[in-house]
Biopython code that builds the backbone (N, CA, C, O; Angstrom):
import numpy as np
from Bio.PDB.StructureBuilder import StructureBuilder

atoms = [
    (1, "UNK", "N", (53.390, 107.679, 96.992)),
    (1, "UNK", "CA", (53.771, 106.855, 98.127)),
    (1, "UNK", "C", (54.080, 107.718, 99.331)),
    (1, "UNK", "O", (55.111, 107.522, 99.974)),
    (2, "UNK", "N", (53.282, 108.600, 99.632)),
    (2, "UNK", "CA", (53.617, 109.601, 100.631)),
    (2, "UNK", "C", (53.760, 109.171, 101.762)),
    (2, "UNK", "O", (54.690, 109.283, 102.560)),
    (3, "UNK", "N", (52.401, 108.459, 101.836)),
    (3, "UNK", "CA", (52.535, 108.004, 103.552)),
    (3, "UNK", "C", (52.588, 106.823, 103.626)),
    (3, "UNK", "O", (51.937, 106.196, 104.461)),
    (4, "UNK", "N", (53.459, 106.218, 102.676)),
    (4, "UNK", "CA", (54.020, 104.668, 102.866)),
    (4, "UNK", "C", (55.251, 104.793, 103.425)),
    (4, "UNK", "O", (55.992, 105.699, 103.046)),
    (5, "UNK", "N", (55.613, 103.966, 104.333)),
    (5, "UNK", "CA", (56.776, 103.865, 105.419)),
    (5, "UNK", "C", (57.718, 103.765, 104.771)),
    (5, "UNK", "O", (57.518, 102.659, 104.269)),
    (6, "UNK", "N", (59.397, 104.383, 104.068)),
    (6, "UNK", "CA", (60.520, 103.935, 103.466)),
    (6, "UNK", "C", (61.097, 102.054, 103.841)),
    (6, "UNK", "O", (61.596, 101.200, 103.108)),
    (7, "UNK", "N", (60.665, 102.051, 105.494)),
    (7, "UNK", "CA", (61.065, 100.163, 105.475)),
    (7, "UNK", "C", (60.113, 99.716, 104.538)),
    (7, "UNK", "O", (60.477, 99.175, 103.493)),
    (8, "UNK", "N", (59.095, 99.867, 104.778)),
    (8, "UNK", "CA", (58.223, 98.912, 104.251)),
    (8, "UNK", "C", (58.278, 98.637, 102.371)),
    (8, "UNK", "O", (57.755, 97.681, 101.800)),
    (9, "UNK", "N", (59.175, 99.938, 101.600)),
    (9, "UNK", "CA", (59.078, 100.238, 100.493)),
    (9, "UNK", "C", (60.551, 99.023, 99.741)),
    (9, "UNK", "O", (60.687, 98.291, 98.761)),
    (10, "UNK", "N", (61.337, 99.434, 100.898)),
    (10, "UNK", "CA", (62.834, 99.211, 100.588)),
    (10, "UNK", "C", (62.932, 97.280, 100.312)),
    (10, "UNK", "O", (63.235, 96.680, 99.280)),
    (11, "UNK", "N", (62.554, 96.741, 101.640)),
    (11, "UNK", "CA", (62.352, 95.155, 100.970)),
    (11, "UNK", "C", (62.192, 94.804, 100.029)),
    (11, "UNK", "O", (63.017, 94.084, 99.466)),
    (12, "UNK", "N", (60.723, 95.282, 99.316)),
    (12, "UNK", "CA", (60.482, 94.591, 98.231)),
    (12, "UNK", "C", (60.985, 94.910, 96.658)),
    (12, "UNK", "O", (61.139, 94.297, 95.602)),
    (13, "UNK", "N", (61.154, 96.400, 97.245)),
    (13, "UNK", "CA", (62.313, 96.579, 96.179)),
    (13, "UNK", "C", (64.013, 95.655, 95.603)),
    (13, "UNK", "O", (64.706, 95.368, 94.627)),
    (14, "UNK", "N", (63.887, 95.544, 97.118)),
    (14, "UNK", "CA", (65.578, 94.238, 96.578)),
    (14, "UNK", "C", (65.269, 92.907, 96.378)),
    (14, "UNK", "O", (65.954, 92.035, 95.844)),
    (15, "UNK", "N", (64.119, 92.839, 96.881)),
    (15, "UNK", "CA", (63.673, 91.503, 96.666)),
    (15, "UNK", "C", (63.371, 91.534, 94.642)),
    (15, "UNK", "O", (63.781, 90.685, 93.851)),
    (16, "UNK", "N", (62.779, 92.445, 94.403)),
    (16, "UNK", "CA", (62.356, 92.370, 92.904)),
    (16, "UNK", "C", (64.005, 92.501, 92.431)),
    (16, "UNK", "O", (64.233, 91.616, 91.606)),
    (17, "UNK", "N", (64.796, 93.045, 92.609)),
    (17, "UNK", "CA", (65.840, 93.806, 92.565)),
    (17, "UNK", "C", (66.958, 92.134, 92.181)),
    (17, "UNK", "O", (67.677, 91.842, 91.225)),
    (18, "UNK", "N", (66.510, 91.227, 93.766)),
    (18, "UNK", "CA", (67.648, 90.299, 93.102)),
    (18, "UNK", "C", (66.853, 89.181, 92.152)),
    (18, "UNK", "O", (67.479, 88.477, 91.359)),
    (19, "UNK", "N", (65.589, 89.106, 92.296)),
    (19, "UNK", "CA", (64.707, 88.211, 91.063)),
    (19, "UNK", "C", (65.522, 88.854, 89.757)),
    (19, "UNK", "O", (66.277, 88.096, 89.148)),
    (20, "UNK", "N", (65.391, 90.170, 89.336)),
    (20, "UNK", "CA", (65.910, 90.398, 88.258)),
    (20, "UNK", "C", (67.439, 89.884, 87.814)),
    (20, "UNK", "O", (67.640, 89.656, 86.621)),
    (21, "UNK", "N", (68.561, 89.696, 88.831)),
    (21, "UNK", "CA", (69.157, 89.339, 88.880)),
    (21, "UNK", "C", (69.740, 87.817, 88.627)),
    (21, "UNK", "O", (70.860, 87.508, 88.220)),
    (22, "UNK", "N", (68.904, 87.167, 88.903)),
    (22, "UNK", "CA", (68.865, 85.976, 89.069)),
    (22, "UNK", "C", (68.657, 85.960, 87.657)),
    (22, "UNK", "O", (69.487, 85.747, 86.773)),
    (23, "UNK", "N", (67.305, 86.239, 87.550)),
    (23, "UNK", "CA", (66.690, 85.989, 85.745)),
    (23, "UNK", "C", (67.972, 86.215, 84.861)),
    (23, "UNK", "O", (68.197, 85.467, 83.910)),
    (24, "UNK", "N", (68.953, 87.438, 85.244)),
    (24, "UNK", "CA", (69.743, 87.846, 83.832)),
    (24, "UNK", "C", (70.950, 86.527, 84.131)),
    (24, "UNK", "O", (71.640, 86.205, 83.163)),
    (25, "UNK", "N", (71.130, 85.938, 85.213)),
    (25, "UNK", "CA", (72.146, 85.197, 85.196)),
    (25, "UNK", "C", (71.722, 83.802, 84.388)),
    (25, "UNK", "O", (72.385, 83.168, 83.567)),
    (26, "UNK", "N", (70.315, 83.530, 84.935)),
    (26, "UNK", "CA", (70.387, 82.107, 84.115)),
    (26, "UNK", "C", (70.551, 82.696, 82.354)),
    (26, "UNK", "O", (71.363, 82.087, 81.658)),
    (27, "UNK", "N", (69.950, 83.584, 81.872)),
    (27, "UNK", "CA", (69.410, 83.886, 80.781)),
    (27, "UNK", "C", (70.935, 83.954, 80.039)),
    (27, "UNK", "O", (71.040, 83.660, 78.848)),
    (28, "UNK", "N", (72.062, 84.351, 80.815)),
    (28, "UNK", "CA", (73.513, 84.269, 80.329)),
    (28, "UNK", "C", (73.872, 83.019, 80.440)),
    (28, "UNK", "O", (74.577, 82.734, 79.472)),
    (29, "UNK", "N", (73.720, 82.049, 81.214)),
    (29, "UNK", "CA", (73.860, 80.886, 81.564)),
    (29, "UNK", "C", (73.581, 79.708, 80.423)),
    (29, "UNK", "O", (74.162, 78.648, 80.191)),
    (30, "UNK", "N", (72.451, 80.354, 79.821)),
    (30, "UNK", "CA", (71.964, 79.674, 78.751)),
    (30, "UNK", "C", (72.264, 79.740, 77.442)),
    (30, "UNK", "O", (72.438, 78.910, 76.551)),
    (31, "UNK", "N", (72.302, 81.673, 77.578)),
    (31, "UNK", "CA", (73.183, 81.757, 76.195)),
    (31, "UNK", "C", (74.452, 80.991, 76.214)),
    (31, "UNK", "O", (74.457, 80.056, 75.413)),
    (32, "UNK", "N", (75.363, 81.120, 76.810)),
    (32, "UNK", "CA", (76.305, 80.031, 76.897)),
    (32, "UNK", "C", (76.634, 78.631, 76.871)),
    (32, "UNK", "O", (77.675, 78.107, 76.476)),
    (33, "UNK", "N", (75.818, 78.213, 77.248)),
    (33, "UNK", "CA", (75.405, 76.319, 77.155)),
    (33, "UNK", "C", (74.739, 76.445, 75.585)),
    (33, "UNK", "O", (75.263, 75.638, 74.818)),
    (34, "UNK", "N", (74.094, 76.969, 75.202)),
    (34, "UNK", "CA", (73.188, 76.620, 73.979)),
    (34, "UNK", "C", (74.292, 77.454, 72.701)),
    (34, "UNK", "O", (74.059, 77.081, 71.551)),
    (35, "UNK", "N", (75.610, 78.690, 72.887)),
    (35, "UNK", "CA", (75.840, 79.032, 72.407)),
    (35, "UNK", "C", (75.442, 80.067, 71.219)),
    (35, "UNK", "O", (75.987, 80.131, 70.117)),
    (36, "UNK", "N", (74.177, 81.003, 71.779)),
    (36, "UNK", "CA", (73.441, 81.625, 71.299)),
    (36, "UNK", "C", (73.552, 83.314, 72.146)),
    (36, "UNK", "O", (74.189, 83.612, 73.157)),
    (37, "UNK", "N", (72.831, 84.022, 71.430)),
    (37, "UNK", "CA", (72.888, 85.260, 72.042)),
    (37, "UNK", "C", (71.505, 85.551, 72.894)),
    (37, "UNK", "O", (70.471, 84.886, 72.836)),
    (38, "UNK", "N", (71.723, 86.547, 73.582)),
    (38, "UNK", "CA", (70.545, 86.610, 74.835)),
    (38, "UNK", "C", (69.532, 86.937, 74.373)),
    (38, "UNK", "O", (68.529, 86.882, 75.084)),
    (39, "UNK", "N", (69.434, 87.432, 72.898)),
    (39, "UNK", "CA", (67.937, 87.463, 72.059)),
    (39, "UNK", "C", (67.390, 86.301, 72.043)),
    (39, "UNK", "O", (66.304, 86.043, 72.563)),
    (40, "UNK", "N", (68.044, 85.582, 71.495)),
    (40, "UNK", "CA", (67.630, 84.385, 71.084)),
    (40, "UNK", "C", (67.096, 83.438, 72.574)),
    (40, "UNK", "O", (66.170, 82.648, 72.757)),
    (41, "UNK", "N", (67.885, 83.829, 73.216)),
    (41, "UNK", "CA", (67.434, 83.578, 74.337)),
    (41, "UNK", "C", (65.960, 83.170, 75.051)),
    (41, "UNK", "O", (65.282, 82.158, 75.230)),
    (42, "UNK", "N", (65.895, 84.872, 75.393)),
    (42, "UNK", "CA", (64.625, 85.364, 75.033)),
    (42, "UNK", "C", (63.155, 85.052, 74.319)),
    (42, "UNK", "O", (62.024, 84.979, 74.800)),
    (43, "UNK", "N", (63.690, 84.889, 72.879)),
    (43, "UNK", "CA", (62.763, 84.069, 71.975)),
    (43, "UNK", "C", (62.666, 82.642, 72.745)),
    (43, "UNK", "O", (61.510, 82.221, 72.712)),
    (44, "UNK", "N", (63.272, 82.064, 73.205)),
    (44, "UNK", "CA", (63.776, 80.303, 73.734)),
    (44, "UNK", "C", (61.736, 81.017, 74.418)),
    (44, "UNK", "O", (60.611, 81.077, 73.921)),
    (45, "UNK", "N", (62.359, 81.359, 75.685)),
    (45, "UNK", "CA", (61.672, 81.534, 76.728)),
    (45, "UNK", "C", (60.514, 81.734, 76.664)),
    (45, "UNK", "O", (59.689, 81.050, 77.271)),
    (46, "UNK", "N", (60.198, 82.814, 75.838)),
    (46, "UNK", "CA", (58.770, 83.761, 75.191)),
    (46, "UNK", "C", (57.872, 82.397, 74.616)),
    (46, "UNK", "O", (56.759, 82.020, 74.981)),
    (47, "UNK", "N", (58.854, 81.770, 73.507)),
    (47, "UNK", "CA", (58.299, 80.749, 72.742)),
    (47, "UNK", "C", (57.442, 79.486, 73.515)),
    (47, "UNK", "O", (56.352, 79.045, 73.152)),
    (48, "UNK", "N", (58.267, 79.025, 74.709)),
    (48, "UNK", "CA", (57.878, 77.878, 75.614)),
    (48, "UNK", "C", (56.797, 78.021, 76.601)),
    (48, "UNK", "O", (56.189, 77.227, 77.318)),
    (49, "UNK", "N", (56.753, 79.298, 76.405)),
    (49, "UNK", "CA", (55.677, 80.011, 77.222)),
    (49, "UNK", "C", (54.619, 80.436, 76.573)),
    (49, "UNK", "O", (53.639, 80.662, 77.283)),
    (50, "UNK", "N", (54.516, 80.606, 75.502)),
    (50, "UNK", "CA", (53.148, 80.762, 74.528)),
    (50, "UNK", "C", (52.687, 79.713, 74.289)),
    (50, "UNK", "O", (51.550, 79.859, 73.840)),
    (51, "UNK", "N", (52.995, 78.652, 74.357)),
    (51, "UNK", "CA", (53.224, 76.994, 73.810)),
    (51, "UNK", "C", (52.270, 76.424, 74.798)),
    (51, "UNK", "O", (51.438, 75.530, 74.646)),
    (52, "UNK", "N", (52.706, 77.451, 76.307)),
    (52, "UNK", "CA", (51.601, 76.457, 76.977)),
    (52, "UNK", "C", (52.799, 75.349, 77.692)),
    (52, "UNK", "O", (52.380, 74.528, 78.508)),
    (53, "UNK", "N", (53.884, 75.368, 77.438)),
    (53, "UNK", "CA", (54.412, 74.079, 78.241)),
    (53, "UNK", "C", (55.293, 75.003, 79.639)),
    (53, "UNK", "O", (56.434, 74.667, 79.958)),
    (54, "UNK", "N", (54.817, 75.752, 80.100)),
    (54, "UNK", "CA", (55.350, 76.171, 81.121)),
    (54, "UNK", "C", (54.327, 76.749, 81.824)),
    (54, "UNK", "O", (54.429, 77.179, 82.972)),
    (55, "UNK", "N", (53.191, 76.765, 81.041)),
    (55, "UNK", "CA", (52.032, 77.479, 82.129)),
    (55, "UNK", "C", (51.591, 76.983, 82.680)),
    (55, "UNK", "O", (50.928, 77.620, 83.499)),
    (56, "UNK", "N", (51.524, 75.468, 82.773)),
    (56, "UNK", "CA", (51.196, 74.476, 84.115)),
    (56, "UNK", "C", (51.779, 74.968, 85.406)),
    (56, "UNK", "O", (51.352, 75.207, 86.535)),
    (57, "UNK", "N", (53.194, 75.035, 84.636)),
    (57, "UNK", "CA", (54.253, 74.973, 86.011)),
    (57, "UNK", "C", (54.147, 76.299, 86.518)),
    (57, "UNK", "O", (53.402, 76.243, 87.497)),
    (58, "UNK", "N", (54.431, 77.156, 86.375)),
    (58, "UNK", "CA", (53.938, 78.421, 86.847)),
    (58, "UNK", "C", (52.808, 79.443, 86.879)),
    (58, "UNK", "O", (52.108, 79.717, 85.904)),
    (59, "UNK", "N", (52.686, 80.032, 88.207)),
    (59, "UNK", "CA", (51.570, 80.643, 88.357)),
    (59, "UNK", "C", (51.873, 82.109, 88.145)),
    (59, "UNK", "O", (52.857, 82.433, 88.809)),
    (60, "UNK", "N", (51.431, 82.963, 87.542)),
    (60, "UNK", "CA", (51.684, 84.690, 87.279)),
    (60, "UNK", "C", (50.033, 85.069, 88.269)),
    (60, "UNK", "O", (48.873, 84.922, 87.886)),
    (61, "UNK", "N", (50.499, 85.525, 89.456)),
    (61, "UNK", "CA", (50.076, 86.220, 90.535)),
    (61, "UNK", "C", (49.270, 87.803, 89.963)),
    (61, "UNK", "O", (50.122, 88.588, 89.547)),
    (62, "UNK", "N", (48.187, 88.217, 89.907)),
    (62, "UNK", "CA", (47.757, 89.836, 89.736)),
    (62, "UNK", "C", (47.746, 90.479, 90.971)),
    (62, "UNK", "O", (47.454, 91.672, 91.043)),
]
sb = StructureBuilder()
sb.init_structure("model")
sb.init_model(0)
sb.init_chain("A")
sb.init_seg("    ")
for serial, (resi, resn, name, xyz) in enumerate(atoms, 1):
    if name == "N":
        sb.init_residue(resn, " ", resi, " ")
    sb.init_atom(name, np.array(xyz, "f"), 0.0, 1.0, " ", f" {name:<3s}", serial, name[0])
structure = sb.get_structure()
């Protein structure tokens, strides 16, 4: 990234930075309501998403 500008680097870094954030809060959010641990969690998520019932709703961008 030599001759990439530090502004131009730094945005999208916090931007990914608070997505991750966000993700670990619901993912605690849930362990808690469902009373499970954040593995299991995890599995919840992975599972609903192999299934096909969430790949309507979201698009994964390349």
């Amino acid at each position: 990234m030599a001759g990439i500008p530090r502004q131009l680097i730094k945005p999208r870094l916090m931007e990914l930075d608070s997505a991750v954030l966000e993700l670990e809060a619901a993912k605690e959010i849930l362990a808690d309501v469902f009373g499970i641990r954040l593995s299991e969690v995890d599995k919840m998520i992975w599972s609903r998403f192999e299934a096909g019932e969430m790949g309507s709703k979201f698009c994964i961008e390349r």
